[in-house]
C-alpha positions in Angstrom: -15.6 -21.1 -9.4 -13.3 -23.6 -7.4 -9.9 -22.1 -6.7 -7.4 -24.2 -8.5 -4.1 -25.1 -6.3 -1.2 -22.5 -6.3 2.2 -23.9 -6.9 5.0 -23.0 -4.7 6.1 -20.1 -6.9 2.6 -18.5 -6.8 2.5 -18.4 -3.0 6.1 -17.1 -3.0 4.8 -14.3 -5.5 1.7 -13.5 -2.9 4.3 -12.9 0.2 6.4 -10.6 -2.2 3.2 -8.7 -2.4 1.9 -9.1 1.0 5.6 -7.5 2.0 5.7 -5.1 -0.5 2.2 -3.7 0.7 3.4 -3.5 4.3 6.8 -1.8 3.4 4.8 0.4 1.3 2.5 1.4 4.0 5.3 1.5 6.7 6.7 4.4 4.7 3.2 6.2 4.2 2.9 5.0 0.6 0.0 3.4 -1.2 0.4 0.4 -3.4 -1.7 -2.0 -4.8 -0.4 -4.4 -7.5 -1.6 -4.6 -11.1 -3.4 -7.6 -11.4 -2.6 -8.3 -15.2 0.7 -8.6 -14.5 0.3 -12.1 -12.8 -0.8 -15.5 -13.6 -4.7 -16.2 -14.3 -4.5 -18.0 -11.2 -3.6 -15.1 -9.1 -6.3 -13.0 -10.1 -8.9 -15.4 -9.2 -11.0 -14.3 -6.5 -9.8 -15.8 -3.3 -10.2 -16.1 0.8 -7.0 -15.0 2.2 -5.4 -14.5 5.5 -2.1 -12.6 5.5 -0.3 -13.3 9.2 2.6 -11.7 10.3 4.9 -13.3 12.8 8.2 -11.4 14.9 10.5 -13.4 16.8 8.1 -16.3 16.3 5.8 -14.5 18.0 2.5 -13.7 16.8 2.3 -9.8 15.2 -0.7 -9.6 13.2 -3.3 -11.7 11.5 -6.0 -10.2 9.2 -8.3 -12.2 6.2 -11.3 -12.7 4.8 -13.1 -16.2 4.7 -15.2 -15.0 1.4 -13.3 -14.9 -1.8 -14.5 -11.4 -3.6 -11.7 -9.8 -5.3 -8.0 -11.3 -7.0 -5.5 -12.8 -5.0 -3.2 -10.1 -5.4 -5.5 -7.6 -4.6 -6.7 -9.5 -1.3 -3.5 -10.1 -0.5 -2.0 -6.3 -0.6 -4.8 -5.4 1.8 -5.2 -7.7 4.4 -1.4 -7.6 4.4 -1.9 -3.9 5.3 -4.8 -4.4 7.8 -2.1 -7.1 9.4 0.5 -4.8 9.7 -1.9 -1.6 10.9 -5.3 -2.8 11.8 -5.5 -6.0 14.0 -6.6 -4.6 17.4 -4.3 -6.8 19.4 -1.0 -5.3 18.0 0.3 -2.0 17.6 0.8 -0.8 13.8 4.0 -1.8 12.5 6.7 0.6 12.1 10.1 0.8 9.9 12.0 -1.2 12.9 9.6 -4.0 12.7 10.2 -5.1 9.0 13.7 -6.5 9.8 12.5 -9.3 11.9 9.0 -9.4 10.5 7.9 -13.0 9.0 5.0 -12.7 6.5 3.0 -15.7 5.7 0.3 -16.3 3.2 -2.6 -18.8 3.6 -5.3 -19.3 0.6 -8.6 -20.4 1.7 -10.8 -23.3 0.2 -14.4 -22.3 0.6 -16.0 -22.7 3.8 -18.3 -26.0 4.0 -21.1 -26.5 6.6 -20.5 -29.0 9.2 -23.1 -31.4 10.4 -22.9 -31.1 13.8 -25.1 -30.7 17.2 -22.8 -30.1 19.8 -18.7 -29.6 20.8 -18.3 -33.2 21.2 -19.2 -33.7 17.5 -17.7 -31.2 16.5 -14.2 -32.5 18.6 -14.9 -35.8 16.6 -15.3 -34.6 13.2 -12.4 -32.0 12.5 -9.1 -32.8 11.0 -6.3 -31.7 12.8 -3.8 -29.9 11.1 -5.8 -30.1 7.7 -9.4 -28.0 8.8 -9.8 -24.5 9.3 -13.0 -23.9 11.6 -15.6 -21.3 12.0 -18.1 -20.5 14.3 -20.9 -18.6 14.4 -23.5 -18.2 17.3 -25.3 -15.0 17.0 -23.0 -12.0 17.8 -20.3 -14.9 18.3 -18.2 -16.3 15.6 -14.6 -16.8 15.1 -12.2 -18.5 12.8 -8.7 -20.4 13.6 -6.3 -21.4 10.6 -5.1 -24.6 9.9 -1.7 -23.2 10.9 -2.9 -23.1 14.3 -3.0 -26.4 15.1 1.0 -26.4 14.9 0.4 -24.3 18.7 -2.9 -26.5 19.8 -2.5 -29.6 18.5 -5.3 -31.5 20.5 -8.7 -31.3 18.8 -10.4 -30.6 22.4 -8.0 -27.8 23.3 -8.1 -26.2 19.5 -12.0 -26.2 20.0 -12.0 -24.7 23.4 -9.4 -22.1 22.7 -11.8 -21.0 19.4 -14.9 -20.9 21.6 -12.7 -18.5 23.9 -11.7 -16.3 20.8 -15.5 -16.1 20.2 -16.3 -15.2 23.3 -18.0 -18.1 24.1 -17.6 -20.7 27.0 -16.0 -23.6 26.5 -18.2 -27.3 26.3 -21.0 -25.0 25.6 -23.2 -25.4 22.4 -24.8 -21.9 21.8 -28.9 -22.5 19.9 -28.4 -21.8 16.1 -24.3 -22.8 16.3 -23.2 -23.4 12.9 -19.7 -24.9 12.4 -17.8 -24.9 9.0 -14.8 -26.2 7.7 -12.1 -25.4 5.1 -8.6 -26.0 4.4 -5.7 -23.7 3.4 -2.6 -23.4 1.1 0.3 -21.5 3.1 3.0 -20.2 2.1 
């Protein structure tokens, strides 16, 4: 099933929850929302990344490219694995929530990408409307649309994913597969 488009009020409902969860978890609690007491279209199952952002700076970013459980449920826990689980950060702490931004972004489903090589793949992304994903044996990574806003030149948002992945830059790794999908944010 195709996600239907959120309207603005839905993805303001899925930050309240992705907050909530954090401040819940900053102060040892568990939470996770009731599903039935949200729109259809919030329990849908749904690809989410939940980022979190202080002083403009990057905090946390956690998702999910495969839509397997509601919205809200997605969202409460990757909001949690933002605030306490990406490897890059330290957990977040009561301090934190003060100057901590919380964005949302709902994922379309990932679609393969026919192409042999970085400088097709340069060509044929979108920039600021495709997500991307690679995947080269033990290498893959993903960038958002949203981070196009901080590379907005499709060679440099390719080589900076390659470097995420662990990969070198210009290279084309056998068996690379490339996909594509867009985002709702909040």
């Amino acid at each position: 099933m195709k996600l239907q488009p959120l309207t603005p009020d839905e993805l303001g409902q899925l930050v309240e929850i992705a907050e909530r969860s954090i401040h819940q978890a900053v102060l040892g609690r568990q939470w996770h929302p009731d599903p039935i007491a949200y729109s259809a279209r919030l329990r849908q199952p749904g690809a989410v990344f939940v980022t979190l952002r202080q002083h403009h700076r990057l905090r946390g970013c956690v998702g999910t490219l495969t839509a397997t459980e509601p919205l809200v449920m997605a969202v409460a826990d990757r909001a949690k694995a933002a605030a306490f689980d990406d490897p890059r950060f330290p957990g977040v702490r009561l301090g934190d929530l003060a100057d901590l931004e919380v964005s949302v972004s709902v994922l379309s489903a990932p679609e393969p990408m026919a192409v042999n090589g970085v400088d097709e793949l340069v060509a044929a992304i979108r920039p600021g409307v495709d997500g991307v994903v690679i995947e080269a044996d033990r290498h893959h990574a993903t960038f958002l649309p949203a981070v196009w806003d901080d590379l907005p030149h499709p060679q440099e948002f390719v080589d900076a994913l390659w470097r995420k992945a662990g990969m070198t830059p210009g290279t084309w790794p056998d068996h690379a597969v490339a996909s594509r999908y867009t985002a709702q944010h909040s």
